[in-house]
C-alpha positions as YAML, in Angstrom:
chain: A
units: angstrom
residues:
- id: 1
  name: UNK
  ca: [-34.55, -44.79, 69.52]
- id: 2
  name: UNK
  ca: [-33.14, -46.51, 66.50]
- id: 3
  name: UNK
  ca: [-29.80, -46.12, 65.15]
- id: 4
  name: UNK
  ca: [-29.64, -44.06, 61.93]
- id: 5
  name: UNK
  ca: [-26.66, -46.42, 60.96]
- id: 6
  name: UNK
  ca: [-27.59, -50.07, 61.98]
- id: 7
  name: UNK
  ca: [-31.08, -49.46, 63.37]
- id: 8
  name: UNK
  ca: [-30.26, -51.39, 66.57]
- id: 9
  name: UNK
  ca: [-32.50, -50.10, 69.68]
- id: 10
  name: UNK
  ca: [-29.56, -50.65, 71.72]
- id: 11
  name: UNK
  ca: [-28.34, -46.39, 72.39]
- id: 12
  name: UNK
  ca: [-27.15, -44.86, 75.28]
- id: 13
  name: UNK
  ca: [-27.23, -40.73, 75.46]
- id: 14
  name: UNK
  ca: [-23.93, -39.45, 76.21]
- id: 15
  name: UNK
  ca: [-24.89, -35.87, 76.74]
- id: 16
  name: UNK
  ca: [-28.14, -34.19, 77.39]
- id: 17
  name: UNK
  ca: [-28.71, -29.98, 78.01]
- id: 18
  name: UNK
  ca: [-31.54, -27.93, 76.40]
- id: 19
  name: UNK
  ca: [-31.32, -26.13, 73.44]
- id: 20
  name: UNK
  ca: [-30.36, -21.91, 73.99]
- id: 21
  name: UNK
  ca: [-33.21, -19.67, 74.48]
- id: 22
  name: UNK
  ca: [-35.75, -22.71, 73.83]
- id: 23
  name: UNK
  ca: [-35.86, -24.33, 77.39]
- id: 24
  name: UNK
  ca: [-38.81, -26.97, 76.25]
- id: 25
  name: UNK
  ca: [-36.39, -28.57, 73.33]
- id: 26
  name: UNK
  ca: [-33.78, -31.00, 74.82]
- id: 27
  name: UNK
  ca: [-30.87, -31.89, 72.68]
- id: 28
  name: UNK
  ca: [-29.33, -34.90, 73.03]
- id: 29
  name: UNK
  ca: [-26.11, -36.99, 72.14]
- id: 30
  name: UNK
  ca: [-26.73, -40.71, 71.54]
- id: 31
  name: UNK
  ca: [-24.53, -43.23, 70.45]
- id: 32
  name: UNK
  ca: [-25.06, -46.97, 69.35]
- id: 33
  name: UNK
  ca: [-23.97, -49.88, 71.39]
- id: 34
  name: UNK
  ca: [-23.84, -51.66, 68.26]
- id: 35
  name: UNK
  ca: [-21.74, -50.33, 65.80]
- id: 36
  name: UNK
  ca: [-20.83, -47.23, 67.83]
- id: 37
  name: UNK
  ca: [-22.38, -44.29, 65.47]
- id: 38
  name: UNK
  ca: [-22.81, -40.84, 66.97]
- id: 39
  name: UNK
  ca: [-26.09, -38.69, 66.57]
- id: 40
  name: UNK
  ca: [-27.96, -36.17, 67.63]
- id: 41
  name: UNK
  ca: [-31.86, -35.59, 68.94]
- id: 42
  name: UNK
  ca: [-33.93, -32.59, 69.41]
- id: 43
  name: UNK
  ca: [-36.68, -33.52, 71.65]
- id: 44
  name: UNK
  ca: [-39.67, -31.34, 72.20]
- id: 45
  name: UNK
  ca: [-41.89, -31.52, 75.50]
- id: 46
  name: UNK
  ca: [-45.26, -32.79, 74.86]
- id: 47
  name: UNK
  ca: [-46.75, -31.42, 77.55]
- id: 48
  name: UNK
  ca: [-47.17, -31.84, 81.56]
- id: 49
  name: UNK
  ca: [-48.55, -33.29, 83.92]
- id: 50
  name: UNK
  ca: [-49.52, -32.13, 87.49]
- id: 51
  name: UNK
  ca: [-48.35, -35.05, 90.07]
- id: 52
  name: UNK
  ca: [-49.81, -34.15, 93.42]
- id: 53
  name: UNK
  ca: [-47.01, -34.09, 95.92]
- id: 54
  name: UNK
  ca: [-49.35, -34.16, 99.24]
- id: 55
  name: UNK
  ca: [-52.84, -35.55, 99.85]
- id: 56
  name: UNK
  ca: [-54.93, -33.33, 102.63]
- id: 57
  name: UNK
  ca: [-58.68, -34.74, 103.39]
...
């Protein structure tokens, strides 16, 4: 993720919970390493995927 303000790659996410009564958006709180700028993300699940958790056969 780029910084809107810099555009260094360098981010960490300070917080991270999902957005009310839409459980597959995930909001997030970033901020820049670089110049220390604060934004925010909604993130929307793709989709899934099945991992098998046991192998019988």
């Amino acid at each position: 993720m780029r910084c809107p303000n810099c555009g260094s790659t360098k981010s960490i996410v300070k917080e991270k919970r999902p957005v009310k009564n839409k459980p597959e958006i995930t909001r997030r709180r970033r901020e820049c390493l670089v110049c220390k700028t604060r934004w925010t993300t909604h993130e929307l699940l793709a989709g899934k995927v099945d991992i098998p958790t046991s192998h019988t056969g």
